[in-house]
DSSP file (Angstrom, degrees, kcal/mol; ACC not computed):
  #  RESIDUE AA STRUCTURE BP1 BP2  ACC     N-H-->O    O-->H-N    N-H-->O    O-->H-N    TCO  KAPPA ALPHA  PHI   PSI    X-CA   Y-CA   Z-CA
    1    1 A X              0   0    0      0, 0.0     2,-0.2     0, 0.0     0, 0.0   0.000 360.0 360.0 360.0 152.2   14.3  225.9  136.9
    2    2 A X        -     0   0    0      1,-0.0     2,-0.1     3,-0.0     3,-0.1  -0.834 360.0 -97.2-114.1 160.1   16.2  226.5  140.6
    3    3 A X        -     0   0    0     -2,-0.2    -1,-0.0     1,-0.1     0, 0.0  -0.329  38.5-104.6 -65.6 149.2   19.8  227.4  140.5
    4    4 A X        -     0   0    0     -2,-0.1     2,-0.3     1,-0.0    -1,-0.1  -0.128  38.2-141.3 -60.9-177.8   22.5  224.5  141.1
    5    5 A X        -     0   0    0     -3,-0.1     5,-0.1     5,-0.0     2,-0.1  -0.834  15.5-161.4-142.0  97.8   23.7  224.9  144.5
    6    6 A X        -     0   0    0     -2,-0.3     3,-0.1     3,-0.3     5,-0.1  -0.333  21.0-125.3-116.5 177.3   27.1  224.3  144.9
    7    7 A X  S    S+     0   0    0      1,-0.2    -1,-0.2    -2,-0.1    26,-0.0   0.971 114.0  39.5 -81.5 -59.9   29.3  223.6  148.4
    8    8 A X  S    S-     0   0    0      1,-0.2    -1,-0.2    25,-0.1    26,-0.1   0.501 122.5-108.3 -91.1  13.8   31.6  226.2  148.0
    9    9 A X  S    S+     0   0    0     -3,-0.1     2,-0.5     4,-0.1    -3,-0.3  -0.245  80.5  18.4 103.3 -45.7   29.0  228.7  146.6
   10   10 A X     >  -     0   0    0      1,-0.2     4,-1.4    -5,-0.1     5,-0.1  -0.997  58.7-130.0-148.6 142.1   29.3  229.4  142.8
   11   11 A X  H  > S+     0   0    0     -2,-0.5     4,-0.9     2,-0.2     3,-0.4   0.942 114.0  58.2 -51.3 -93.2   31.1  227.6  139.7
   12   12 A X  H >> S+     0   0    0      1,-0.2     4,-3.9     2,-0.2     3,-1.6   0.498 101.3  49.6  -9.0 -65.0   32.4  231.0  139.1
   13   13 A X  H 3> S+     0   0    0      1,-0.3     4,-1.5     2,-0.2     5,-0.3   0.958 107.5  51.5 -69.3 -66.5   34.1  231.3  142.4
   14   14 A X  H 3X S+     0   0    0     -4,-1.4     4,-2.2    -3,-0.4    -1,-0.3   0.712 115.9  51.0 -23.0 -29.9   35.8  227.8  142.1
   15   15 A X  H <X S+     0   0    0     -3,-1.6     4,-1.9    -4,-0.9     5,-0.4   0.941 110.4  43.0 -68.2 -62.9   36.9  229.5  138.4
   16   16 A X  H  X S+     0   0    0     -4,-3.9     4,-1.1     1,-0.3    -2,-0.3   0.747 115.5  52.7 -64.6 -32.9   38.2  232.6  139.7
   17   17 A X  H >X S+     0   0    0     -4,-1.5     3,-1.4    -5,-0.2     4,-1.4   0.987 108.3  53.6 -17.2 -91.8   39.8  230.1  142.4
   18   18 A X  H 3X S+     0   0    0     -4,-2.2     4,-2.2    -5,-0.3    -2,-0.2   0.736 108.8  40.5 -29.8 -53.5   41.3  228.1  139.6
   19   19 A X  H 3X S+     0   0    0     -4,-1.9     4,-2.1     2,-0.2    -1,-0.3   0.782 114.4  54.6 -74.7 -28.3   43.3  230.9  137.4
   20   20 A X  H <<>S+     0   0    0     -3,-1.4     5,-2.0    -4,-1.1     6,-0.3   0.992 109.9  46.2 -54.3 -59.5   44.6  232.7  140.7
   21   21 A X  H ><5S+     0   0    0     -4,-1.4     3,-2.4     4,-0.2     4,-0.3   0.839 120.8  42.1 -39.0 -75.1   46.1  229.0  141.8
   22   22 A X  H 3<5S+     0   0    0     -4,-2.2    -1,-0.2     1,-0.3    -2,-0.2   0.934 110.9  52.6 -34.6 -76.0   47.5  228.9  138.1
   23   23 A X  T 3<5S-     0   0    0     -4,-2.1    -1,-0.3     1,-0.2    -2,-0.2   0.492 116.4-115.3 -44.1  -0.8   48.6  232.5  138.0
   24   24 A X  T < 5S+     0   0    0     -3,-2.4    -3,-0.2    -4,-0.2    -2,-0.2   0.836  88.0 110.7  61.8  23.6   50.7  231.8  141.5
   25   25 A X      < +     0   0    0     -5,-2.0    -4,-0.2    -4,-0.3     2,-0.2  -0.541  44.9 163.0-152.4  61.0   48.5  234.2  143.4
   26   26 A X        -     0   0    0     -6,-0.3     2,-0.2    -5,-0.3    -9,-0.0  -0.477  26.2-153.4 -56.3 138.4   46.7  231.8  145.6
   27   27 A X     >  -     0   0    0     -2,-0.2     4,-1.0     1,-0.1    -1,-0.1  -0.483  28.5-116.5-111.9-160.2   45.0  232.9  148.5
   28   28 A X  H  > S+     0   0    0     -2,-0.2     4,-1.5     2,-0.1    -1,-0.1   0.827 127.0  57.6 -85.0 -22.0   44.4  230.4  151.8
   29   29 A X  H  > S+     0   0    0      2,-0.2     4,-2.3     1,-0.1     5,-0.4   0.897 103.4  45.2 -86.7 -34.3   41.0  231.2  150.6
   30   30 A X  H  > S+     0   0    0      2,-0.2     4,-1.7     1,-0.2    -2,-0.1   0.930 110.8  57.4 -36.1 -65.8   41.5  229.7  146.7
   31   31 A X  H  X S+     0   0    0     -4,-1.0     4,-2.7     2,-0.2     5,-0.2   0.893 105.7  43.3 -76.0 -64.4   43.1  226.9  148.2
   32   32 A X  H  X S+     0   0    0     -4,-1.5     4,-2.5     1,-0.2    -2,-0.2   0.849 115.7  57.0 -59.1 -38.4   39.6  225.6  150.8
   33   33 A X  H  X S+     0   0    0     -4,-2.3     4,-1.8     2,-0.2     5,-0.3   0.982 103.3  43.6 -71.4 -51.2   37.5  226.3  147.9
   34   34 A X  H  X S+     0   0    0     -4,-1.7     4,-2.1    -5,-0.4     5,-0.4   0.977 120.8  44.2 -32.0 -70.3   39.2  224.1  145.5
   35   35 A X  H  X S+     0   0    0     -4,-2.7     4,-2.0     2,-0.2    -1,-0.2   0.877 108.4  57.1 -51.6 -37.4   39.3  221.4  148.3
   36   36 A X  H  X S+     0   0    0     -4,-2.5     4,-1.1    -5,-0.2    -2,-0.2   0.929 111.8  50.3 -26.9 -71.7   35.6  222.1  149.4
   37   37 A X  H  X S+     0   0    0     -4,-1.8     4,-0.8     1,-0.2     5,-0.2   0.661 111.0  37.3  -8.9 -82.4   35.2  221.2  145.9
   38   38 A X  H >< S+     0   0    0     -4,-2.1     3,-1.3    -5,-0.3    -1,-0.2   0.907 111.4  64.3 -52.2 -59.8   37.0  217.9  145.2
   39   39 A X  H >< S+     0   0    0     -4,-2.0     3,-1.3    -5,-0.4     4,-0.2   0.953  96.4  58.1 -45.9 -58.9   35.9  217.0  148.4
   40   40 A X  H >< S+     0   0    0     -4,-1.1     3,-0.6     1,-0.2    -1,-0.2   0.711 108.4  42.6   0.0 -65.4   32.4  217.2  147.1
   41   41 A X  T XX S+     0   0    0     -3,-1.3     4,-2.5    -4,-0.8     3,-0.5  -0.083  78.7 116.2-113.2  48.0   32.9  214.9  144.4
   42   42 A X  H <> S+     0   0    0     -3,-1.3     4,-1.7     1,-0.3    -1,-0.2   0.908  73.7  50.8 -62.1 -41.7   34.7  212.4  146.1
   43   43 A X  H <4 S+     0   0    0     -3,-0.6     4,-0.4    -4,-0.2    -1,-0.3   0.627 106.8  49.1-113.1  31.5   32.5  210.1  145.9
   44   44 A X  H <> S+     0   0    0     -3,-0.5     4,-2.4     2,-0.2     3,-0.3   0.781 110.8  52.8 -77.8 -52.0   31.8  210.1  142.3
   45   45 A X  H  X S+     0   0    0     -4,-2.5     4,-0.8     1,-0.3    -3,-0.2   0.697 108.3  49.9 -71.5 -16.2   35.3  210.1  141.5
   46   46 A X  H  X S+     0   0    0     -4,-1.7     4,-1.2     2,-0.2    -1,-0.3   0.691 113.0  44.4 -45.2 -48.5   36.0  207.1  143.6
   47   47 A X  H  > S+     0   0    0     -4,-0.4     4,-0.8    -3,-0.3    -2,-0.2   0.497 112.0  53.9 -88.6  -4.3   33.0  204.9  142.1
   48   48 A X  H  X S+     0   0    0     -4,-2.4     4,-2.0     2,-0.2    -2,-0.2   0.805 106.8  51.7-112.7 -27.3   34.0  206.0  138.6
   49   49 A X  H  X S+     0   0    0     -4,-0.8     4,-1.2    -5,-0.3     5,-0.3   0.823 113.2  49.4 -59.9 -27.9   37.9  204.7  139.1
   50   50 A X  H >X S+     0   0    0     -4,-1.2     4,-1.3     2,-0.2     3,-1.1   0.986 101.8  54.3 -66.5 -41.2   36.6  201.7  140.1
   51   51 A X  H >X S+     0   0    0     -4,-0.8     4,-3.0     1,-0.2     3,-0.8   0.978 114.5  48.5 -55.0 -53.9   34.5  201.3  137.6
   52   52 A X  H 3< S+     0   0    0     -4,-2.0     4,-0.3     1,-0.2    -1,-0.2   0.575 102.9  52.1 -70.2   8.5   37.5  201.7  135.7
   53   53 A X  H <X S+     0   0    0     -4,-1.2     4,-1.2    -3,-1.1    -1,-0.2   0.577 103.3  63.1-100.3 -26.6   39.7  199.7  137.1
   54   54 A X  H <X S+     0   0    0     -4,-1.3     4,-2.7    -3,-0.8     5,-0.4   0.948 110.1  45.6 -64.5 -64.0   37.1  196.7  136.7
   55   55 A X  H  < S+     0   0    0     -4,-3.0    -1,-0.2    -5,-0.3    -2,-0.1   0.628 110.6  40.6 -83.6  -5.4   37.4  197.3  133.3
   56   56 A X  H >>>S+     0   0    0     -4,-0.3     3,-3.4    -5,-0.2     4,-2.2   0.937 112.1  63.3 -72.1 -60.9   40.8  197.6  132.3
   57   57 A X  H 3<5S+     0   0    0     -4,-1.2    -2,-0.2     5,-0.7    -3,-0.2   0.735 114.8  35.5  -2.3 -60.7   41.3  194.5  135.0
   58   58 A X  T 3<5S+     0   0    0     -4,-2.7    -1,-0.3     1,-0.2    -2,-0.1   0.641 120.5  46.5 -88.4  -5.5   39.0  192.4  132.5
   59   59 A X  T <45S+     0   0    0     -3,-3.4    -2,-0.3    -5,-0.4    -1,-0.2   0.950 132.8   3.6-102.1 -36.2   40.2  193.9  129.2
   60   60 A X  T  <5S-     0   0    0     -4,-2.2    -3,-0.2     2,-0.2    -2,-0.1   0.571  89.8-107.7-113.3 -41.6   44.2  193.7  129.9
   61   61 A X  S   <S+     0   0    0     -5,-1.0    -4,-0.2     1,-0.3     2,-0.1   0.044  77.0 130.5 116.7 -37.5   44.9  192.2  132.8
   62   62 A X        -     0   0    0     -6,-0.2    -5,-0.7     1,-0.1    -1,-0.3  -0.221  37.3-165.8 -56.9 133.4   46.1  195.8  134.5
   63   63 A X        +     0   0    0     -7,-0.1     2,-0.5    -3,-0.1    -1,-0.1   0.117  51.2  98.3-119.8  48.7   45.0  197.0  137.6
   64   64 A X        +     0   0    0    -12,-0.1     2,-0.3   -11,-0.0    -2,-0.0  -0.981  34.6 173.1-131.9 145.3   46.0  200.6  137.8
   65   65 A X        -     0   0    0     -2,-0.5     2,-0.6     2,-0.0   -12,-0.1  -0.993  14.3-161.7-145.5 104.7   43.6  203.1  137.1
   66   66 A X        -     0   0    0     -2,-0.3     2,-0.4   -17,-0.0    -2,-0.0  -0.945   2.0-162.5-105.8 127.9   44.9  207.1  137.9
   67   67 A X        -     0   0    0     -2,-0.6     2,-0.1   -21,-0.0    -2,-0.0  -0.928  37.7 -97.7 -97.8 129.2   42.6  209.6  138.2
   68   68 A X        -     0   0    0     -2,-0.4     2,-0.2     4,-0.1    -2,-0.0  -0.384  39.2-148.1 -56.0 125.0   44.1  212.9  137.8
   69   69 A X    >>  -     0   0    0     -2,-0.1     3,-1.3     4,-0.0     4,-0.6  -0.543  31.8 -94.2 -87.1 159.5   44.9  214.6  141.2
   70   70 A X  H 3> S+     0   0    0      1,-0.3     4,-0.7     2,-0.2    -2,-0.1   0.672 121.1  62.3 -43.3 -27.4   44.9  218.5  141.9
   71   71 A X  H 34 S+     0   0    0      1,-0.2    -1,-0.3     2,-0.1    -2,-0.0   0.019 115.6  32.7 -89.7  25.4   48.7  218.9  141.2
   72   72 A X  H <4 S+     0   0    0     -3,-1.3    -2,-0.2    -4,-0.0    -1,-0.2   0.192 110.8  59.5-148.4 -13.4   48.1  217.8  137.4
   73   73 A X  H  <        0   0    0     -4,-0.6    -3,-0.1     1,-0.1    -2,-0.1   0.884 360.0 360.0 -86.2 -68.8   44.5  219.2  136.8
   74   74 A X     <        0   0    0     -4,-0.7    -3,-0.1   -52,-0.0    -1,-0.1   0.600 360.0 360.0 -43.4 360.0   46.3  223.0  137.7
């Protein structure tokens, strides 16, 4: 089996990224991997609030759908 290949290099390093950010001892470098990240899955996380927005839309009658942004996942 081949290893995943990630943009910003490792799941790890996106962890170790994560608990500094948390811990208040961000670097500039902490910070680009996190965005790398995110960036990444941009366009998952965009076709899966739509999908969810479709379907609250038919079940309630609302259409707002929030996906948690980086200043509520930290």
């Amino acid at each position: 089996m081949t290893e995943a290949i990630f943009p910003d290099g490792s799941k790890s390093r996106v962890t170790r990224a994560g608990e500094r950010i948390r811990q208040g001892a961000a670097t500039a470098d902490d910070l680009f991997v996190i965005e790398e990240r995110r960036a990444a899955h941009r366009g998952v996380l965009n076709t899966f609030q739509a999908i969810l927005r479709n379907r609250t839309r038919r079940k309630s009658g609302a259409d707002h759908v929030l996906i948690k942004g980086r200043d509520t996942i930290l």
